[in-house]
C-alpha positions in Angstrom: -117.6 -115.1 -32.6 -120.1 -117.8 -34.6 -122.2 -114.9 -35.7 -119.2 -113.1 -37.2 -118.3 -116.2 -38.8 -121.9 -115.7 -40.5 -120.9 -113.6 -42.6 -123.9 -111.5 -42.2 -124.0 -107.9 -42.3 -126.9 -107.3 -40.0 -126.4 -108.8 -36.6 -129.2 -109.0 -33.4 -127.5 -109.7 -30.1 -129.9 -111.7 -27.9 -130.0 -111.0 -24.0 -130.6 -115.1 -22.9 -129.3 -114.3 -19.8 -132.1 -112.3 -19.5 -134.5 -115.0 -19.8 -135.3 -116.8 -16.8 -134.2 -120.4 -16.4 -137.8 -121.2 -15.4 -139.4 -120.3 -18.8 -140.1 -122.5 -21.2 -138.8 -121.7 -24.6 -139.1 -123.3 -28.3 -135.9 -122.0 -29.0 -133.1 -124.6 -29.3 -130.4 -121.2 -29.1 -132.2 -120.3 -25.8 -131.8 -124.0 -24.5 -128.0 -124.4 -25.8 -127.1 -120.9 -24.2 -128.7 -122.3 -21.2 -126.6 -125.4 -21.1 -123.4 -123.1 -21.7 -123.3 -124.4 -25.7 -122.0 -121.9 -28.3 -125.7 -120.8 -30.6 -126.4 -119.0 -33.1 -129.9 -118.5 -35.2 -130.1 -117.4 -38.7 -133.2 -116.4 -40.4 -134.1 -116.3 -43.9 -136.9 -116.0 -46.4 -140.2 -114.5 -46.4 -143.1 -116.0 -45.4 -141.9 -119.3 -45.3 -140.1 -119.1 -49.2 -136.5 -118.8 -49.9 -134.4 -118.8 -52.8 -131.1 -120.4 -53.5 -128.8 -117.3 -53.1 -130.0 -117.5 -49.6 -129.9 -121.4 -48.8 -126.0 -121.1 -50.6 -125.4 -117.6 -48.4 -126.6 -120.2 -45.2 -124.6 -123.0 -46.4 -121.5 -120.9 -46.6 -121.9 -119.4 -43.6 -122.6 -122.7 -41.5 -119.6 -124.3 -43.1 -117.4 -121.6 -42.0 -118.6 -121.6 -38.4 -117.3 -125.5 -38.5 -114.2 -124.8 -39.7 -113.8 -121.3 -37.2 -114.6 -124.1 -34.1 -112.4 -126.4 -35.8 -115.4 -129.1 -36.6 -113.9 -129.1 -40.2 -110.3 -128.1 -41.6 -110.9 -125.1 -44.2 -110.4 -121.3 -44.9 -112.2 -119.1 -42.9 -113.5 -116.0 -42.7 -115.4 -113.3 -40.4 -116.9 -109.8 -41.3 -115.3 -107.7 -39.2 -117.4 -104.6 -39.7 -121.4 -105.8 -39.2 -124.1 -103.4 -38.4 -125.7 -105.1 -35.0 -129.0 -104.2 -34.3 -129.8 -102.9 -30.6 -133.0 -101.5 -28.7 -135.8 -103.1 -30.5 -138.6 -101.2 -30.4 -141.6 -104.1 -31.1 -144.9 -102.3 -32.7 -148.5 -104.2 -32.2 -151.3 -103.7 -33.7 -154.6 -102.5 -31.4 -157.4 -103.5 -34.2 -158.3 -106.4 -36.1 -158.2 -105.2 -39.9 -156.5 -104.5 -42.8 -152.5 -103.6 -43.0 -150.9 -101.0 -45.1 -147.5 -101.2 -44.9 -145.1 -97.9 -46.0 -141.9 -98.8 -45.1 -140.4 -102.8 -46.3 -137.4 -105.0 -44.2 -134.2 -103.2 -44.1 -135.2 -99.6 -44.5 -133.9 -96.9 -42.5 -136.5 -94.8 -40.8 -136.2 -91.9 -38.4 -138.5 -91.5 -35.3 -141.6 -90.3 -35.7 -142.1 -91.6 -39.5 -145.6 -92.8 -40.2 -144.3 -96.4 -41.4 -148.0 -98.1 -41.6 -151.8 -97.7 -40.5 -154.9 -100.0 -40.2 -158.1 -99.6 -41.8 -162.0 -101.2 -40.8 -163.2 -103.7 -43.9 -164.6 -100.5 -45.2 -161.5 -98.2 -46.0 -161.7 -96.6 -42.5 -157.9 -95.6 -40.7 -158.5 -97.3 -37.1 -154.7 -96.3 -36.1 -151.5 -95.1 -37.7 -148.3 -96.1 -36.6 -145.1 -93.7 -36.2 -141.7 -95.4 -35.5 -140.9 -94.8 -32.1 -137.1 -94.4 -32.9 -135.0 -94.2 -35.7 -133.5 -97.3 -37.3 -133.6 -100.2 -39.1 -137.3 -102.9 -40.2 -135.8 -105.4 -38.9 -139.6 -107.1 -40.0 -143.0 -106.2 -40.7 -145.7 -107.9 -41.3 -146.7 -108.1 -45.1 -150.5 -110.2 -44.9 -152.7 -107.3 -45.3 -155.3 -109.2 -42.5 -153.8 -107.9 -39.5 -155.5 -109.0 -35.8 -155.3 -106.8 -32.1 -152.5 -107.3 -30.7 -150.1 -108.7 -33.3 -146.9 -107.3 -33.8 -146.9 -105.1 -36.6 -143.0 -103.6 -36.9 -139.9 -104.9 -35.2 -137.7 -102.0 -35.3 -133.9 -101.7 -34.0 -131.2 -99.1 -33.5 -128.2 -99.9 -35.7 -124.4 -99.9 -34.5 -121.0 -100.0 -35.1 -120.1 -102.2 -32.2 -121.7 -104.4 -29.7 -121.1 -104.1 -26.0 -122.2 -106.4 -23.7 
């Protein structure tokens, strides 16, 4: 319900329930879901910048949440048709080197697409990397220095509906 109230047109269902009570998280979402509060987090910008279409998209969106849970007395509203994203497939990088990126955030690719590859210093390909499904960037990395075992791609299946 608070995502809807988001107003966003992509949404990412998290599985907290799947975490175990005994990890430790940096996630205030994780620790309110585990303390049976209502969460939600929204991510914007690229690396680390944002611009004021997306701090006033935020602001929106927040403000209707409080009104939707009745924190503040106002017109609400809800997209009722978002695209959640489901089955993320995470890609990581196996070299140290440097990134070439083919695909950018939002993109729809279908499995098997080459969506990026590593090269040595020196212009050599160390590995090439194929999306294991189709779907949606949900993000990739856009430095060019790129380390071993760094994720590279986070790629998920979109849907019409959500089903828990």
């Amino acid at each position: 319900m608070l995502a809807h109230a988001m107003g966003n047109n992509y949404l990412i269902p998290d599985d907290y329930y799947l975490v175990p009570d005994t990890s430790n998280t940096h996630w205030s979402s994780l620790a309110a879901s585990r303390n049976n509060v209502p969460a939600i987090t929204v991510e914007i910008g690229d690396r680390g910048k944002t611009d004021l279409k997306e701090i006033e998209f935020v602001k929106r969106g927040v403000i209707n949440v409080m009104c939707t849970i009745n924190m503040l007395q106002g017109q609400t509203f809800k997209n009722e048709h978002p695209l959640y994203l489901i089955n993320e497939s995470f890609i990581k990088s196996n070299y140290s080197g440097i990134l070439y990126t083919l695909v950018g955030k939002g993109q729809y690719i279908t499995k098997g697409k080459l969506i990026g590859y590593t090269t040595d210093y020196w212009g050599k390909v160390l590995e090439k990397y194929y999306s294991p499904i189709s779907g949606i960037i949900v993000s990739g990395k856009i430095s060019p220095a790129i380390n071993k075992g760094e994720n590279v791609f986070r790629i998920a299946e979109p849907a019409d509906e959500y089903k828990e």
